[in-house]
DSSP file (Angstrom, degrees, kcal/mol; ACC not computed):
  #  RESIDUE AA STRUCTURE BP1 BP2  ACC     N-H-->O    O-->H-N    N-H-->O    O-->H-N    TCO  KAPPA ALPHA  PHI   PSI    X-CA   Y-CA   Z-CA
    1    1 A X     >        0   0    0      0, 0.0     4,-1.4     0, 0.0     3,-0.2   0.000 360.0 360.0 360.0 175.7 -139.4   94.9  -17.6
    2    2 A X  H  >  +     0   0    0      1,-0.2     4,-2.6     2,-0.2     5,-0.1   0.742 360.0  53.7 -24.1 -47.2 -138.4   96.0  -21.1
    3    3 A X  H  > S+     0   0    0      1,-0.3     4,-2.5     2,-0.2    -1,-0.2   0.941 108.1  49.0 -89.0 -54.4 -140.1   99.5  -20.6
    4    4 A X  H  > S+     0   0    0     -3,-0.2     4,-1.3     2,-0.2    -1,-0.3   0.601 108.7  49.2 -76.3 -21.9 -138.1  100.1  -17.5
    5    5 A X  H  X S+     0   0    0     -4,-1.4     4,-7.6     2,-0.2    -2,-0.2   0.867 114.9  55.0 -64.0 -57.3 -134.2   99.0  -19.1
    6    6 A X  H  X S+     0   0    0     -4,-2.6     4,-2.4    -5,-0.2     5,-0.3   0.942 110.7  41.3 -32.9 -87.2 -135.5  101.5  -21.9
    7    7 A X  H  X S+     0   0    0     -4,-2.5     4,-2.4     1,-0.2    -1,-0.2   0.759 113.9  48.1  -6.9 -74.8 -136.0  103.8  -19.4
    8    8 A X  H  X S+     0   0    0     -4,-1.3     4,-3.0     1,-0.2     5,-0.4   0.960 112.9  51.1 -59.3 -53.0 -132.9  103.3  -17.3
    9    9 A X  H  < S+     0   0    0     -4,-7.6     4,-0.3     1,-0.2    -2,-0.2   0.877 108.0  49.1 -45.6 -35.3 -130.7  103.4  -20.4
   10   10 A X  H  < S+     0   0    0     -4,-2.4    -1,-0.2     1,-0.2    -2,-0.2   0.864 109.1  52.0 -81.4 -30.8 -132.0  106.4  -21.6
   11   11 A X  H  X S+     0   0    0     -4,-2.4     4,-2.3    -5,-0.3     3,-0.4   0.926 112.1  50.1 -49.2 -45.7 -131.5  108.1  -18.0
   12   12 A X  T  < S+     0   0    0     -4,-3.0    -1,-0.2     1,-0.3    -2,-0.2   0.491 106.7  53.7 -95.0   2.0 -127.6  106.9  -18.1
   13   13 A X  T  4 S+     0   0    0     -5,-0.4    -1,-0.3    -4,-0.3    -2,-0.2   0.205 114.7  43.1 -93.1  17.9 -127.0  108.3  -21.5
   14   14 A X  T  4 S+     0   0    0     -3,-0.4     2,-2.4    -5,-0.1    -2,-0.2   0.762 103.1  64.7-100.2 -84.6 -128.2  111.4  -20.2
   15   15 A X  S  < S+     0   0    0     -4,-2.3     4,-0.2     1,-0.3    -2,-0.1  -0.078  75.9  83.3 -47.4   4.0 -126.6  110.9  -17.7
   16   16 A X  S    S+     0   0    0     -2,-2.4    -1,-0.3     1,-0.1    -4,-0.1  -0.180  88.3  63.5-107.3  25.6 -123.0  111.1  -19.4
   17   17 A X  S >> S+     0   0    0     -3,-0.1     4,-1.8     3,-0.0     3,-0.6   0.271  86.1  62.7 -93.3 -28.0 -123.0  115.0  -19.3
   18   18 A X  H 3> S+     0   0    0      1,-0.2     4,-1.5     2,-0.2    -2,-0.1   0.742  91.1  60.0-112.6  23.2 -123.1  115.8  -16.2
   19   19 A X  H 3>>S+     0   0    0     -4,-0.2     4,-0.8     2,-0.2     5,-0.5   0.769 106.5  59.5 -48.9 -35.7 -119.7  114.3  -15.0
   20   20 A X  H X>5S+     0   0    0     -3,-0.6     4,-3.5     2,-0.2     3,-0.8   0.984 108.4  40.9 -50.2 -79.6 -118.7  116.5  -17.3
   21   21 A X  H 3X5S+     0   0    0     -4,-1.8     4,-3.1     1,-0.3    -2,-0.2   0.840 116.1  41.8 -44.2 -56.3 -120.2  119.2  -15.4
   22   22 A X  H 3<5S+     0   0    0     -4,-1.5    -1,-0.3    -5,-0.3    -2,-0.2   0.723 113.0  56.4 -76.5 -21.1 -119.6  118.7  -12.2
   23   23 A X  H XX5S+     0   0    0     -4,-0.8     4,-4.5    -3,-0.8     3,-1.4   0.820 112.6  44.8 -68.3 -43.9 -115.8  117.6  -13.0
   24   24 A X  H 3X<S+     0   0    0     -4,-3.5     4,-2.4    -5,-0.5    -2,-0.2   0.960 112.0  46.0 -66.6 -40.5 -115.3  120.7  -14.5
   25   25 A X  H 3< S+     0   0    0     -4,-3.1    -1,-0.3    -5,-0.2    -2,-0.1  -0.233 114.9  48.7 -90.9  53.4 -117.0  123.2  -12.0
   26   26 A X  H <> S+     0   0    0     -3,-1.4     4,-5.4    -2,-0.1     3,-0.3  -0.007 110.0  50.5 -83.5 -45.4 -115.3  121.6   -9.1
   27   27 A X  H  X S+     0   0    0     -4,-4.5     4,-1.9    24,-0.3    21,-0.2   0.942 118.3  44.3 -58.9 -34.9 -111.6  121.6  -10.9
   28   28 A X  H  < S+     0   0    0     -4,-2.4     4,-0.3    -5,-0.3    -1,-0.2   0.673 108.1  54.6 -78.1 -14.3 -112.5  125.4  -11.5
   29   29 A X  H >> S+     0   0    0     -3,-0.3     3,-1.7     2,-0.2     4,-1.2   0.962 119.0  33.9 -74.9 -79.1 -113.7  125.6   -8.1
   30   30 A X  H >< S+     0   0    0     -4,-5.4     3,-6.2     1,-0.3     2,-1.0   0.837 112.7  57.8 -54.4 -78.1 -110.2  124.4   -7.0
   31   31 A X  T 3< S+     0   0    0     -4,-1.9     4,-0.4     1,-0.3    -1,-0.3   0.363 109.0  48.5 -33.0 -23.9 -108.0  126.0   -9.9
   32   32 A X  T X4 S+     0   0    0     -3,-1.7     3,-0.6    -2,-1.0     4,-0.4   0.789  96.7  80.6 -95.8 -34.7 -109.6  129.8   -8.6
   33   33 A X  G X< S+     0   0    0     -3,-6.2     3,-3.5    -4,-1.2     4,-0.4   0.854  82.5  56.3 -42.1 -71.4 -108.6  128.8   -4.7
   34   34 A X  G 3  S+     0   0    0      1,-0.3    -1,-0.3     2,-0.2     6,-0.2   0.601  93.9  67.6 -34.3 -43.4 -104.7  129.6   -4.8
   35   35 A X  G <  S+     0   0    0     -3,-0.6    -1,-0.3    -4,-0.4     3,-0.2   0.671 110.2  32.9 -35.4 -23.8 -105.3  133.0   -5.8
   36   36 A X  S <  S+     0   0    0     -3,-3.5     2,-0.5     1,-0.4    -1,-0.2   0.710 136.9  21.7 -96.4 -36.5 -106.9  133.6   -2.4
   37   37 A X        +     0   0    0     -4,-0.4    -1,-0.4     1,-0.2    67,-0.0  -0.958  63.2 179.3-126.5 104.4 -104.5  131.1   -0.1
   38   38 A X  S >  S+     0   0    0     -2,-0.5     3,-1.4    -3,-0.2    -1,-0.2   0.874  81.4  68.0 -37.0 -55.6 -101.2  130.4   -2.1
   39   39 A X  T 3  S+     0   0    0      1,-0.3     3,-0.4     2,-0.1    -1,-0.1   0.804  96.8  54.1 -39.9 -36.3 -100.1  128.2    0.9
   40   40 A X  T >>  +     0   0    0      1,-0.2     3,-2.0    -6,-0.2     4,-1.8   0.371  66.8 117.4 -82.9  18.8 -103.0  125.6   -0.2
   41   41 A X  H <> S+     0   0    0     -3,-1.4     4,-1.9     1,-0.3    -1,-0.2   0.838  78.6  43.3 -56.5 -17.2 -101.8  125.4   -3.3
   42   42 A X  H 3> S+     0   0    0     -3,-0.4     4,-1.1     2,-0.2    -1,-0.3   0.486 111.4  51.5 -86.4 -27.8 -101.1  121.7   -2.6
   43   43 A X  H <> S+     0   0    0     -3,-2.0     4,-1.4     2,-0.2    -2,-0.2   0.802 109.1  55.8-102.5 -47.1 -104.5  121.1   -0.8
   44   44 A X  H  X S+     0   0    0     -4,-1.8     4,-1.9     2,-0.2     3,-0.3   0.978 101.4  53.9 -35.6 -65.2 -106.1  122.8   -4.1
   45   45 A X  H  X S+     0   0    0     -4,-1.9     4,-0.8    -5,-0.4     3,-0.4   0.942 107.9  57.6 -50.5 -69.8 -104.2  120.1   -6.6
   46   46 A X  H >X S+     0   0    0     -4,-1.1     3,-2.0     1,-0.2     4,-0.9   0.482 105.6  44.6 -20.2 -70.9 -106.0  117.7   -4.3
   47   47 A X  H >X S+     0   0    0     -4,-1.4     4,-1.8     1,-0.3     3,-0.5   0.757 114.0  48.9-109.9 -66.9 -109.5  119.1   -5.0
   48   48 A X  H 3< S+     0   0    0     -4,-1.9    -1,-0.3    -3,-0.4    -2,-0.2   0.297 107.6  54.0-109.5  30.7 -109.0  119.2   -8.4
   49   49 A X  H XX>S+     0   0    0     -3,-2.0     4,-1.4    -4,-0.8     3,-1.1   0.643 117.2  42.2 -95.9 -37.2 -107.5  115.3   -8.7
   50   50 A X  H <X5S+     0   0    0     -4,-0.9     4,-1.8    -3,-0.5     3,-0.4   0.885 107.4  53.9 -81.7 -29.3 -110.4  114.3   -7.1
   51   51 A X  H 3<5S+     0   0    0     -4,-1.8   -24,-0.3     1,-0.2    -1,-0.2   0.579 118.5  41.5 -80.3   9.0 -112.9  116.5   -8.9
   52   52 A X  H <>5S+     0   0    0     -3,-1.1     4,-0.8     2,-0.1    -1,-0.2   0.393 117.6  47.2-122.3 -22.6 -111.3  114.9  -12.3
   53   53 A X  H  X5S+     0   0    0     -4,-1.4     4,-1.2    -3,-0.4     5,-0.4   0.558 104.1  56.5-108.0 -14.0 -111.2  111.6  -10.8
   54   54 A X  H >X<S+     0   0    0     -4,-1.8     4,-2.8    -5,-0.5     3,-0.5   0.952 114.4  43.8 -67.1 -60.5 -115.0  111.6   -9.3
   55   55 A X  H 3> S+     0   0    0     -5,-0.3     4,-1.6   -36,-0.2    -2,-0.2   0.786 112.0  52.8 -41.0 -45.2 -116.2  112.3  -13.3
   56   56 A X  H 3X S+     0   0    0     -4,-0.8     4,-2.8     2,-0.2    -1,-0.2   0.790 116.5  38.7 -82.4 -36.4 -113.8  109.7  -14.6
   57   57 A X  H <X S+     0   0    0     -4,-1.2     4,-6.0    -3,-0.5    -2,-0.2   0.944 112.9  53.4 -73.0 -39.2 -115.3  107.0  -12.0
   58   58 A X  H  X S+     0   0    0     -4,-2.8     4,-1.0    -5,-0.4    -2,-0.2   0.906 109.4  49.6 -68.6 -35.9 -118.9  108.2  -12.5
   59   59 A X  H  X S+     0   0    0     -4,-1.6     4,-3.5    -5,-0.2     3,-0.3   0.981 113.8  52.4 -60.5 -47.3 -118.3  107.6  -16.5
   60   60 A X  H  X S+     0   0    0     -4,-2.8     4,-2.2     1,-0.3    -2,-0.2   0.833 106.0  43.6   0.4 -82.2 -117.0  104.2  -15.2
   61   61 A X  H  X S+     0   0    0     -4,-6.0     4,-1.3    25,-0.2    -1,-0.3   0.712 118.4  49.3 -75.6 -18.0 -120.1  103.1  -13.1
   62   62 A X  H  X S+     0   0    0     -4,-1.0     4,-3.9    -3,-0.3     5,-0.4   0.915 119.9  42.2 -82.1 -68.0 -122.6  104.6  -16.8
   63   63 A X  H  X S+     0   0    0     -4,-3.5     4,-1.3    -5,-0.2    -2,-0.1   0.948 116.8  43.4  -9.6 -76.7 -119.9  102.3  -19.1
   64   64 A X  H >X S+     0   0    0     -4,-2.2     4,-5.0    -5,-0.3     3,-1.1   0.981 116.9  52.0 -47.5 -61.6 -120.0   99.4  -16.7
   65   65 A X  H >X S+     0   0    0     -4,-1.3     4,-2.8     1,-0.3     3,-0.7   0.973 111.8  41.0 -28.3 -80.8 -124.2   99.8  -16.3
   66   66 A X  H 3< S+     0   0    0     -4,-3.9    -1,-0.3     1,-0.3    -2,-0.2   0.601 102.1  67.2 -76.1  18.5 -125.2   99.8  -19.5
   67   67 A X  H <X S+     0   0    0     -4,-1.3     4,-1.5    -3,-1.1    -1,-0.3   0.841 107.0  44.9 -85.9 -49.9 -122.9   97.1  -20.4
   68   68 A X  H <X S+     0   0    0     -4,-5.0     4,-0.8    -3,-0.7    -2,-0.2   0.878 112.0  56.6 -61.7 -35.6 -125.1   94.9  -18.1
   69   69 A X  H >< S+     0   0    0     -4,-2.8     3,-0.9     1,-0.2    -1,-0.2   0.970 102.3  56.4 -72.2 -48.7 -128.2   96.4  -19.7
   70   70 A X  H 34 S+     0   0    0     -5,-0.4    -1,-0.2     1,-0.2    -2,-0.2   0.865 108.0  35.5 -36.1 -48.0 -127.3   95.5  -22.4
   71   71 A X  H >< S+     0   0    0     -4,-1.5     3,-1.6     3,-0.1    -1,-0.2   0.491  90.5 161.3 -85.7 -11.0 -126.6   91.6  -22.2
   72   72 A X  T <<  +     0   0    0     -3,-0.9     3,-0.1    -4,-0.8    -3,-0.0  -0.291  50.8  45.0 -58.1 135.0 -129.4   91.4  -20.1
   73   73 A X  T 3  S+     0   0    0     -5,-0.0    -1,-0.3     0, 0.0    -2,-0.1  -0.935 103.1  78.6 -88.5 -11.4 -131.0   88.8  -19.5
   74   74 A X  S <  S-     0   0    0     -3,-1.6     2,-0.4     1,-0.1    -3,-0.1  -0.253  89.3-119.0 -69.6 133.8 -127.5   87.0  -19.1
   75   75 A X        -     0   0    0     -3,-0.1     2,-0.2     1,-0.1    -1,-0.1  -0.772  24.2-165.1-111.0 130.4 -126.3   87.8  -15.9
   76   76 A X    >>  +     0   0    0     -2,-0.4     4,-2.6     1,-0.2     3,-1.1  -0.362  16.7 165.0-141.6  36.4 -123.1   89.6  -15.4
   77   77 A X  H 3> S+     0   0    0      2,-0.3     4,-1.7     1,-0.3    -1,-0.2   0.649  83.7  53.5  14.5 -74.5 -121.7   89.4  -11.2
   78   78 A X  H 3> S+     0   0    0      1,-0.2     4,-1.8     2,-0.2    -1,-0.3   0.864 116.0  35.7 -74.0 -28.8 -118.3   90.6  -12.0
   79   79 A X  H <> S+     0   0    0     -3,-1.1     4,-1.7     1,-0.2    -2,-0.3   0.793 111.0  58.6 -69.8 -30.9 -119.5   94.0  -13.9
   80   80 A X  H  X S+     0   0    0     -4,-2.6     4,-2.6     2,-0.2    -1,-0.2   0.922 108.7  45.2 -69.1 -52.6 -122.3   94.6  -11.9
   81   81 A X  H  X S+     0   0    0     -4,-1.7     4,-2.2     2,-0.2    -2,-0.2   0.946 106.8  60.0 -69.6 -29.5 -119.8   94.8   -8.8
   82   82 A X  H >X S+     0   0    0     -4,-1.8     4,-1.1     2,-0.2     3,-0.7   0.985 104.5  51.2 -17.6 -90.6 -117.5   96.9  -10.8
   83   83 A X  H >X S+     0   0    0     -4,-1.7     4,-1.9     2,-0.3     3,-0.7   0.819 113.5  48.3 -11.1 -68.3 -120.3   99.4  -11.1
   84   84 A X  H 3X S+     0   0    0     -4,-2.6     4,-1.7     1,-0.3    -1,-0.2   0.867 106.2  46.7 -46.0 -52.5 -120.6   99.2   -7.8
   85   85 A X  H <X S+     0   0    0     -4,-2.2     4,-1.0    -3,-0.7    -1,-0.3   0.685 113.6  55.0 -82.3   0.2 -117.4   99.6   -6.6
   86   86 A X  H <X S+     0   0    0     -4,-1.1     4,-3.1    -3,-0.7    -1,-0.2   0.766  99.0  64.0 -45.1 -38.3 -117.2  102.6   -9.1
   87   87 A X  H  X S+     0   0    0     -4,-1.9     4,-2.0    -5,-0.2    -2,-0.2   0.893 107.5  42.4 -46.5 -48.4 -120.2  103.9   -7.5
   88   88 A X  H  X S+     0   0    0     -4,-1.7     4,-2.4     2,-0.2    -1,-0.2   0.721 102.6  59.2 -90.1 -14.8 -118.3  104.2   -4.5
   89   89 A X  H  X>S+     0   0    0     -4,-1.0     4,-2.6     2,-0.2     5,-0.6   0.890 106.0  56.0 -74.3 -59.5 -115.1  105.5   -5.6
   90   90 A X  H >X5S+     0   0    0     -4,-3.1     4,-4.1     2,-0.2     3,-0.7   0.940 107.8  44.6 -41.2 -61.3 -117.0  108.3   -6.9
   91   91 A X  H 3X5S+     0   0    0     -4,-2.0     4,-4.1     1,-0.2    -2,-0.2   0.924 113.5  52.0 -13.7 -74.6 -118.6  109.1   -3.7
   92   92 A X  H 3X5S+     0   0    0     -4,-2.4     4,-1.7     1,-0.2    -1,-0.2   0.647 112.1  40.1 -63.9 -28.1 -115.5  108.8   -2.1
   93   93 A X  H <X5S+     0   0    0     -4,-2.6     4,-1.3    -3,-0.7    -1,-0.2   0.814 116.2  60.1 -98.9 -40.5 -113.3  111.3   -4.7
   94   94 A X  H >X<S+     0   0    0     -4,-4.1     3,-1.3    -5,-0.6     4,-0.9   0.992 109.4  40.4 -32.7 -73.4 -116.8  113.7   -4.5
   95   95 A X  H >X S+     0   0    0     -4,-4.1     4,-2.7    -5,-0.3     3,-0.8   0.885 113.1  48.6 -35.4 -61.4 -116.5  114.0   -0.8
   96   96 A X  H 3X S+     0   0    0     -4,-1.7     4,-2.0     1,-0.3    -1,-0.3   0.757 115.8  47.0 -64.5 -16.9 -113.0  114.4   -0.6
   97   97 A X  H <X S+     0   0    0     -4,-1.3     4,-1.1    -3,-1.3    -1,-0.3   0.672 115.2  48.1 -78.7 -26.8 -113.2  117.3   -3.6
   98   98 A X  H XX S+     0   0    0     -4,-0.9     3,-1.5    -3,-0.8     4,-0.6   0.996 112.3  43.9-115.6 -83.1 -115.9  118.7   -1.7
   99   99 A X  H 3X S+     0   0    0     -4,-2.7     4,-4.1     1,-0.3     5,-0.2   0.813 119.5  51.9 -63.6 -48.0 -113.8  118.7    2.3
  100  100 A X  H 3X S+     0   0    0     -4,-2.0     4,-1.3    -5,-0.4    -1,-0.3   0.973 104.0  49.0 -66.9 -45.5 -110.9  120.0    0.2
  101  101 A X  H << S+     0   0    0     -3,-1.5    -2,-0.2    -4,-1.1     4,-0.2   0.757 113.4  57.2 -19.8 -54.7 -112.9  122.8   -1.4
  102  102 A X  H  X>S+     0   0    0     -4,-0.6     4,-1.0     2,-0.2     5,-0.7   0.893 100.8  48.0 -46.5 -64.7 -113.8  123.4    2.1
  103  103 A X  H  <5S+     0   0    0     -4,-4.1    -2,-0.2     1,-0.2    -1,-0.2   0.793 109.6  54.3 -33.9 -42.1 -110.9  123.8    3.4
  104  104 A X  T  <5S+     0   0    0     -4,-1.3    -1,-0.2     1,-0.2    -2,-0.2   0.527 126.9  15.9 -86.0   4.9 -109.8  126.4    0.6
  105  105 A X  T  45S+     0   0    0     -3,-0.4    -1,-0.2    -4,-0.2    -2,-0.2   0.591 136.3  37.7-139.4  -4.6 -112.7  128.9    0.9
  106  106 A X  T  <5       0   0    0     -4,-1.0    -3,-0.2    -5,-0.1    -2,-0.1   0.718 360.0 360.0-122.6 -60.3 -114.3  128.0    4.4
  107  107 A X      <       0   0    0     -5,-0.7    -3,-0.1     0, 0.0    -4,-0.1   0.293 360.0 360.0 -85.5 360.0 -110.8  127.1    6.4
């Protein structure tokens, strides 16, 4: 219902800090590695393309959201699958920021 759009909207304007956050302590995450491994210095820029491009997606899929909440009730396919497939490109550039990360401090 009404109550529950409210709701959701106000959760994904919230919710536009902490890409921010998370972009940012993951790039810093990477940016610190080379000092300890030079070699990775290359496996680092990875880690901190993805930790710039996970935030960028995740603003993406909030955009794309409340664009549909918005118009609602009018029903809106191709942006709602947008959303989606933003959803998953984030995932997917999280993970890999996260396995590269791994690599520099674990591996």
């Amino acid at each position: 219902g009404e109550r529950g759009r409210a709701s959701f909207r106000r959760m994904l304007l919230a919710d536009m800090v902490f890409p921010a956050v998370y972009g940012a302590f993951l790039f810093a995450l990477a940016s610190s590695a080379p000092a300890f491994h030079p070699a990775m210095s290359e496996v680092a820029r990875t880690a901190q393309i993805m930790a710039i491009s996970a935030a960028l997606w995740d603003y993406a899929e909030n955009v794309l959201l409340l664009v549909v909440l918005n118009r609602f009730p009018t029903p809106l396919p191709f942006t709602a699958t947008c959303a989606s497939f933003c959803t998953s490109a984030k995932m997917v550039c999280f993970i890999v920021a996260l396995v590269t990360l791994g690599l520099l401090y674990l591996g």
